[in-house]
N, C-alpha and C positions, 0 to 999 in steps of 0.2 A: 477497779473502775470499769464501768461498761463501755468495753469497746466500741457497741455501735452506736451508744451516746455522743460519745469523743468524733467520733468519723461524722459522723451529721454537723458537728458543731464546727469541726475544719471545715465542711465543703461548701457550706454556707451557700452565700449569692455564685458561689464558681459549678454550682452543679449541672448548671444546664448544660457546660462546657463538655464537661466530663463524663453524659449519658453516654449509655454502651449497651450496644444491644446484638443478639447473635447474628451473623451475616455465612452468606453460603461461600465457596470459595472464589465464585466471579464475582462478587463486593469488592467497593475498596475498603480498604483497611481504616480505621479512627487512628486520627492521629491523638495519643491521650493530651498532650503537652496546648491541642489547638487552644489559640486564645491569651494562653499564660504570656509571662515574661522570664527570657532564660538569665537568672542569676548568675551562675557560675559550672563550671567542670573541672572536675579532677579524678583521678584514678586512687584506689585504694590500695597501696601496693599489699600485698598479701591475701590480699580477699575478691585478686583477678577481676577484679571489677570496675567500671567508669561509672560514676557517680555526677548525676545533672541533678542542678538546684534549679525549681521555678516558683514562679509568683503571680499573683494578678497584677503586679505594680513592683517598681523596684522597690528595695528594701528602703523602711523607714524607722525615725526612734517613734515606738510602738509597736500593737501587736500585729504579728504580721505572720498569717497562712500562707505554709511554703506545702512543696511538692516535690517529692524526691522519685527521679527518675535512675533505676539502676541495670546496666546492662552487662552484659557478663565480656572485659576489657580484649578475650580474642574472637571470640564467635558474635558477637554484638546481639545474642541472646538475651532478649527482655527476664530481668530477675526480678519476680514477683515474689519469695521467699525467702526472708531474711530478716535479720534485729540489726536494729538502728539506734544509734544513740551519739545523739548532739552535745559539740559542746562552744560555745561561743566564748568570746574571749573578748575583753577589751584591754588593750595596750596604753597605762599615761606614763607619764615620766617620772612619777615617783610611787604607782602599786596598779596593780589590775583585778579587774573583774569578771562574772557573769553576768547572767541572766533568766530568768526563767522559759522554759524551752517546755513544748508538749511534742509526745511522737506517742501514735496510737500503737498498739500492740497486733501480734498479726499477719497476716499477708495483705498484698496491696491490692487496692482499689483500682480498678480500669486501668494497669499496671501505673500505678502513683501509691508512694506511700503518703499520706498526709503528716503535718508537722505541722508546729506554729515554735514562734520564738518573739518573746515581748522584748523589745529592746528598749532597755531604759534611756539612753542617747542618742546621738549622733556622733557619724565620725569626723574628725576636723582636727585641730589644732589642736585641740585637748589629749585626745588618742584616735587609735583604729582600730577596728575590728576585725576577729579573722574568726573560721570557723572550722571544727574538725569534725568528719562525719564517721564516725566506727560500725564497719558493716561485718557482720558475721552474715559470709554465704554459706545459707545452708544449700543450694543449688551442689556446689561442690564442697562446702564443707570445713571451708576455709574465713579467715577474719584478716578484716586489715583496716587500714584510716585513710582519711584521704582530707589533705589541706585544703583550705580556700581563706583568699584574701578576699574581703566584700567590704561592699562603701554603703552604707548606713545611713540615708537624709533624713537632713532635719526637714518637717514642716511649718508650714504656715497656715494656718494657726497650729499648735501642736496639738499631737493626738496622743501623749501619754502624760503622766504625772505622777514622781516620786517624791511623796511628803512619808513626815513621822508623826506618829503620835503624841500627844503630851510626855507620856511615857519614855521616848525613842523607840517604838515599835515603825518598821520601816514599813511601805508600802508601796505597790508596782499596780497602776491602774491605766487601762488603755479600755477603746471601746471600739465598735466596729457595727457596720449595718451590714448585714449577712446579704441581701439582697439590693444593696443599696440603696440611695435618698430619694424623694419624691415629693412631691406634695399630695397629703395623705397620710393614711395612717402607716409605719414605716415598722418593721422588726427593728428591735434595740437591742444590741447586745451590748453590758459590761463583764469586762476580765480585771480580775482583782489577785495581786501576789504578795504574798509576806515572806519575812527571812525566819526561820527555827534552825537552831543549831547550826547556822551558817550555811544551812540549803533553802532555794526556792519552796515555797509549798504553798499552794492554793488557800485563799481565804474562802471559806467554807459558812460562815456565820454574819454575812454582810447584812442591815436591812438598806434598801437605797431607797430616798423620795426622793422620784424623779419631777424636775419640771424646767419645760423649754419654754424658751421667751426669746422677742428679737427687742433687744436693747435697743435697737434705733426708731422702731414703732410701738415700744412701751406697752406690748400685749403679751401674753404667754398660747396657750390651745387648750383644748377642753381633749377628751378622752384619751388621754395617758395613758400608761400602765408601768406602774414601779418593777423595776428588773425585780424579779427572785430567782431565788439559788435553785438551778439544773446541774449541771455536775462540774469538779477540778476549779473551783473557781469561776464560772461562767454563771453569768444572771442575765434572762432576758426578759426584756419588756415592749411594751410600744412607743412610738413617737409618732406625733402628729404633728404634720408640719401643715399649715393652713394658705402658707403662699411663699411663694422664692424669696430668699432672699439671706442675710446672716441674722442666725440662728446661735443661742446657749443655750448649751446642755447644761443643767445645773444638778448636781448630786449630793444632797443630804445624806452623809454616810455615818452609818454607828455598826461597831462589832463589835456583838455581844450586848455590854452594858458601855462600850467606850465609845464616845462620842468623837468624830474624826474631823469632822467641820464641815463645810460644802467646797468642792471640786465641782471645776466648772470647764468646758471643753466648748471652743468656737468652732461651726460648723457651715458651710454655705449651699445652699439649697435652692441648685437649679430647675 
C-alpha cells in the first residue's frame, strides 16, 4: 500500500496542527504534539525508549487517528526511526478480543508517527481495554514493548457499527470528517473492516449510496457524493449539510454482489 496515501488519510482535519517548516537556530522550536490530546505513556523496556500516545479527542468506540510520539527513555532524543506495531486488546469475562489497527510504514512525520485504531466498543462493565506498542529502534538498534491501560468511550450518538451479513460475514464500520462538520459542503470519509482467517483486513469492494437527511425537518440536501474506494478500506465522499442542526447519515451498502442493508450514523451539526 501507498505510504503517502495512508499518511494523508491519518492527518486529515489534524494537519494544519502539524505544519512544519525549516527555522534558523534563533526560532522556537514546534511543538509536534500542539493541539492533540495526550492519551497515555509508557516506556518500552528493551527498545530504551518512552513511548507517548496522542489524539485529537480522547479515545472513542470507533475509528480513531492516534499519534505516536517516541523518544529515546535516557537522552530524551526525538526517535523518528523506527517499526511500530499495535496491538489492542479487549478484556470480558468469559473471551477477549481485537481490533483493527492502521500504522503507516516509514519514518515519522513532523516527528509523529501516525496510526489509527477502529474500536469496535467501549470500555465499561462489559470489559477493558489495554494496549501494547512494539517498537523496534533502529536509532540504537534495539526492540521492546511498552504497555498501556486506556479508557475507550462510548458515544452519543454512536460513531461505529458492527453488523453481519446474511451470510455471518462480520463487519467494522466507523466514519470520520477529516476536516470536520460545517454547514456546507463537508469531506466524508467511511472506514470499512472485515474478519479473513481470523485477522482484520480492509473491505476493499464496498459500493456506498450515501444520503443525509434531518429526520426532525423531513428533508435530505442536494449535491452529495457517494464515498469510493481510495486505499485499505477508506472511501470518501461529500456531505452537505444545508443548516445546523441533527443530521443522518444513511448508507446503502452492497460488497461485491452482497447486499448489507442500510447503516445509519446520527450526527449534529453546529
Amino acid at each position: 500500500m501507498n505510504a503517502s496515501i495512508i499518511k494523508t488519510i491519518f492527518f486529515g482535519g489534524f494537519i494544519t496542527t502539524l505544519l512544519f517548516s525549516c527555522s534558523s537556530d534563533d526560532e522556537p522550536s514546534i511543538n509536534p504534539t500542539e493541539g492533540l490530546t495526550k492519551i497515555s505513556e509508557a516506556y518500552a523496556n528493551g527498545a530504551a525508549a518512552k513511548v507517548e500516545i496522542w489524539a485529537a479527542e480522547e479515545l472513542f468506540a470507533g475509528y480513531n487517528p492516534i499519534y505516536l510520539f517516541i523518544t529515546d527513555s535516557l537522552t530524551g532524543e526525538t526517535i523518528t526511526d523506527a517499526h511500530i506495531t499495535l496491538s489492542p486488546l479487549m478484556t470480558m469475562a468469559t473471551m477477549s478480543h481485537s481490533c483493527p489497527v492502521e500504522v503507516t510504514e516509514g519514518e515519522a512525520v513532523n516527528d509523529l508517527f501516525p496510526a489509527a485504531i477502529l474500536f469496535s466498543m467501549a470500555s465499561g462493565e462489559m470489559g477493558s481495554w489495554s494496549l501494547e506498542a512494539h517498537i523496534d529502534n533502529h536509532l540504537k538498534n534495539l526492540s521492546g514493548s511498552a504497555a498501556f491501560d486506556i479508557e475507550v468511550k462510548a458515544t452519543t450518538p454512536s460513531r461505529v457499527s458492527v453488523f453481519q451479513s446474511e451470510a455471518g460475514q462480520k463487519y467494522y464500520l466507523s466514519y470520520m470528517f477529516p476536516k470536520g462538520m460545517k454547514v456546507g459542503v463537508n469531506d466524508f470519509e467511511v472506514v470499512a473492516y472485515t474478519t479473513k482467517n481470523g485477522e482484520f483486513v480492509p473491505v476493499e469492494t464496498l459500493s456506498i449510496e450515501f444520503t443525509p437527511a434531518m429526520p426532525a425537518m423531513d428533508h435530505g440536501s442536494p449535491n452529495n457524493a457517494n464515498p469510493t474506494y481510495v486505499a485499505s478500506g477508506h472511501y470518501m465522499g461529500k456531505a452537505n449539510f444545508t443548516m445546523t442542526g441533527e443530521w443522518r447519515l444513511n448508507l446503502a451498502l452492497t460488497d461485491g454482489e452482497t447486499s448489507l442493508g442500510t447503516r445509519s450514523f446520527d450526527i449534529v451539526v453546529n
